[in-house]
N, CA, C and O atoms as a GROMACS GRO file, in nm:
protein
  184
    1UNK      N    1   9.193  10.216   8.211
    1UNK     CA    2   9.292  10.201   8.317
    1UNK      C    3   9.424  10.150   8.257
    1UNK      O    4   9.428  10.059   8.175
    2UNK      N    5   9.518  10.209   8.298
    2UNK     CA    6   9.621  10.223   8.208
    2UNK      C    7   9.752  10.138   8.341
    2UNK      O    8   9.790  10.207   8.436
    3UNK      N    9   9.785  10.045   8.331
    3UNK     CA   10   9.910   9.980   8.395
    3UNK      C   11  10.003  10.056   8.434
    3UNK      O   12  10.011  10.142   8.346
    4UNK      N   13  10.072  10.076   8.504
    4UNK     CA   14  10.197  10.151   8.550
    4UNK      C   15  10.320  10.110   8.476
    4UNK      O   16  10.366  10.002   8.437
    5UNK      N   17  10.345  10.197   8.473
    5UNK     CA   18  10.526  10.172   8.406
    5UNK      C   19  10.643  10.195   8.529
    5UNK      O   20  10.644  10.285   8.613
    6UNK      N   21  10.738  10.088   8.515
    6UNK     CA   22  10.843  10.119   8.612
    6UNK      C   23  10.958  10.185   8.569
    6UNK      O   24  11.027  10.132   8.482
    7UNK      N   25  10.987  10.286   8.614
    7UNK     CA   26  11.135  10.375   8.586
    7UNK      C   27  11.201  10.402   8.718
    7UNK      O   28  11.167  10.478   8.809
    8UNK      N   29  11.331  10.300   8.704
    8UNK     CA   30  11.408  10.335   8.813
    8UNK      C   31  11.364  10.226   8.939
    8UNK      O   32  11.413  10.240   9.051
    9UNK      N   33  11.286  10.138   8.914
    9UNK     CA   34  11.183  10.054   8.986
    9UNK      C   35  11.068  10.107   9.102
    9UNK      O   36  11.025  10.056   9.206
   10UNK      N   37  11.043  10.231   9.033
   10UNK     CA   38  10.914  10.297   9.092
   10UNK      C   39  10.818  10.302   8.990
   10UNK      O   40  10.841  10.380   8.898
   11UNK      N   41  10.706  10.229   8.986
   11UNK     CA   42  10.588  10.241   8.920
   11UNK      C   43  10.507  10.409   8.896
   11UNK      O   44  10.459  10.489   8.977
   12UNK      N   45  10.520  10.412   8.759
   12UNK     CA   46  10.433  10.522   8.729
   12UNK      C   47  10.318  10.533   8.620
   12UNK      O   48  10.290  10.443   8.541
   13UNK      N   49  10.256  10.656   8.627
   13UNK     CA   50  10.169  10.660   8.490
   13UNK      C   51  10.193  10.702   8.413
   13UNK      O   52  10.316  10.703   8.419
   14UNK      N   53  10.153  10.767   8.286
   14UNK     CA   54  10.177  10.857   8.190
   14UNK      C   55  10.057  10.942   8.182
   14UNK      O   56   9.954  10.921   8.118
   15UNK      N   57  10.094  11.077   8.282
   15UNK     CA   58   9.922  11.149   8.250
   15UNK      C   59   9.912  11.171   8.100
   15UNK      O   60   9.971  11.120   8.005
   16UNK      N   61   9.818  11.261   8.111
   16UNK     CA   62   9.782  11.379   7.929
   16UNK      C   63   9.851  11.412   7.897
   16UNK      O   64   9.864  11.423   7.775
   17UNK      N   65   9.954  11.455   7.992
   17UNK     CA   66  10.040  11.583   7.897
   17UNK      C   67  10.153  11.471   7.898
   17UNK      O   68  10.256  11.532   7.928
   18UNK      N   69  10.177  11.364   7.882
   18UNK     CA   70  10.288  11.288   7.856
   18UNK      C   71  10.392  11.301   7.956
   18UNK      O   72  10.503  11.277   7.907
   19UNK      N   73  10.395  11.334   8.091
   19UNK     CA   74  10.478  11.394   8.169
   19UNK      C   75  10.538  11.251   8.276
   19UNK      O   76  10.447  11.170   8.290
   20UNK      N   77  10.630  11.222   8.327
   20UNK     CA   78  10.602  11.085   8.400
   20UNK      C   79  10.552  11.147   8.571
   20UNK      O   80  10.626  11.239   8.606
   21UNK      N   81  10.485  11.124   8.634
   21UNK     CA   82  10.455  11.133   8.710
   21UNK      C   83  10.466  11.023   8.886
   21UNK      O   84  10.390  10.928   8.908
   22UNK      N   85  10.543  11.056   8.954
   22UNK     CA   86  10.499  10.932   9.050
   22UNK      C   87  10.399  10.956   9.158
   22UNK      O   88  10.348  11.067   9.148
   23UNK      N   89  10.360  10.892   9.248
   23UNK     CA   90  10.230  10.869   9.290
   23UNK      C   91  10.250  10.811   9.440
   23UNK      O   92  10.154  10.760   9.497
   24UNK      N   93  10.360  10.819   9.494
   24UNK     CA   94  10.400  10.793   9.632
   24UNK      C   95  10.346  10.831   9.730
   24UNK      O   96  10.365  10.948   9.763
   25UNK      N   97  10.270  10.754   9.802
   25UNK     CA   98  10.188  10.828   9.971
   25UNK      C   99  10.289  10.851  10.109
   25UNK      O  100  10.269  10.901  10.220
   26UNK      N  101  10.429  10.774  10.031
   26UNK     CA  102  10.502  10.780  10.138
   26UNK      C  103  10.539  10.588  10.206
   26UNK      O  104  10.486  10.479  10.181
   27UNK      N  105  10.638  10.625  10.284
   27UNK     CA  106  10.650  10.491  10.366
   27UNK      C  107  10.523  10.443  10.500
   27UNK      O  108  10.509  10.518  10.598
   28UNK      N  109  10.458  10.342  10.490
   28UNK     CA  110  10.369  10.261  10.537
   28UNK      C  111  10.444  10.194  10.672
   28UNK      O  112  10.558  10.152  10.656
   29UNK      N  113  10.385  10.184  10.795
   29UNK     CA  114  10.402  10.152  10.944
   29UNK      C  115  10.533  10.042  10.931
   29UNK      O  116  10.619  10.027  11.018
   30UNK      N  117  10.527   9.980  10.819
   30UNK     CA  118  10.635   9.855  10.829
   30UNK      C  119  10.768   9.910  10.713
   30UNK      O  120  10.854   9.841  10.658
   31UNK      N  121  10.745  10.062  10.704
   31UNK     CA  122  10.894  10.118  10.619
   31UNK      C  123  10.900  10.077  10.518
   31UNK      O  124  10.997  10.109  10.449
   32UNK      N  125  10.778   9.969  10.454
   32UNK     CA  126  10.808   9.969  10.299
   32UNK      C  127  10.752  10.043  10.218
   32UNK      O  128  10.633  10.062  10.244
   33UNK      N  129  10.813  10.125  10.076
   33UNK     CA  130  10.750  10.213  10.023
   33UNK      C  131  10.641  10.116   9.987
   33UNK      O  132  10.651   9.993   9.990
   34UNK      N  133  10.506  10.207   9.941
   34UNK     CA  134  10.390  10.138   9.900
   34UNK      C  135  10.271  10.259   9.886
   34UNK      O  136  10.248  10.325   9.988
   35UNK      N  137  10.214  10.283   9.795
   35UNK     CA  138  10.131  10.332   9.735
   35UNK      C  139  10.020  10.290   9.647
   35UNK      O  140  10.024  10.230   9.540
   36UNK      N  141   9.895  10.344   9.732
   36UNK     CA  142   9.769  10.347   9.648
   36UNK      C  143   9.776  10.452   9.545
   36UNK      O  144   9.790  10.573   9.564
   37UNK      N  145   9.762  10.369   9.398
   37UNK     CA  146   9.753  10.460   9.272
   37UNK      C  147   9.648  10.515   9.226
   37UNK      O  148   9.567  10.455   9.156
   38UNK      N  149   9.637  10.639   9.263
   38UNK     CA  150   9.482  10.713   9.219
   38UNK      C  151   9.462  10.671   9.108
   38UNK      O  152   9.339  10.667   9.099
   39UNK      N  153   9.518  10.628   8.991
   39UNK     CA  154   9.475  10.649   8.831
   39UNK      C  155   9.397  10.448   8.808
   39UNK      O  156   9.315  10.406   8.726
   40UNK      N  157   9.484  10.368   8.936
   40UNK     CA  158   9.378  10.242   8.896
   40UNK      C  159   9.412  10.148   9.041
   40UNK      O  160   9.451  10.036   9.073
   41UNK      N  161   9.368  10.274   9.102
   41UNK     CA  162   9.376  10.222   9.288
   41UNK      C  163   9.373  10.078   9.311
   41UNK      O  164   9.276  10.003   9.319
   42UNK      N  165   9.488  10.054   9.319
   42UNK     CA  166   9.562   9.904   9.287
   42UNK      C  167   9.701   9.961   9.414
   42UNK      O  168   9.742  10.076   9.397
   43UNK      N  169   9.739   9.911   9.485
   43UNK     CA  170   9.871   9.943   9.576
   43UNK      C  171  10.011   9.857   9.521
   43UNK      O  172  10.013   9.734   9.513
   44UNK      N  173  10.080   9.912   9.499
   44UNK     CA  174  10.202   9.869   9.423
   44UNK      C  175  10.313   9.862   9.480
   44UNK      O  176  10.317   9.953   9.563
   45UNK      N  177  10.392   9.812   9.482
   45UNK     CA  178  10.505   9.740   9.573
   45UNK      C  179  10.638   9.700   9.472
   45UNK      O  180  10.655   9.601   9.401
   46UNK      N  181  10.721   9.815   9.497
   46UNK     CA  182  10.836   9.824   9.423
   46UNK      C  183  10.934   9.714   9.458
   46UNK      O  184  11.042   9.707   9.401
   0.00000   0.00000   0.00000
């Protein structure tokens, strides 16, 4: 399980192919961005 990296102050991963990827479900009932991270389902809060 690999920590997220922040770029731009959005948390991301680094898949396989070295690509940056983000992982956003979208804005949550109270408008703050927030996402469950498939790669170490942990919810992260920019």
């Amino acid at each position: 399980m690999s920590e997220p990296i922040l770029k731009d102050g959005i948390p991301y991963h680094i898949d396989k192919s070295e690509t940056m990827k983000p992982f956003w479900e979208g804005l949550n009932e109270n408008k703050f961005m927030t996402t469950t991270c498939e790669k170490c389902s942990t919810i992260h809060f920019p």
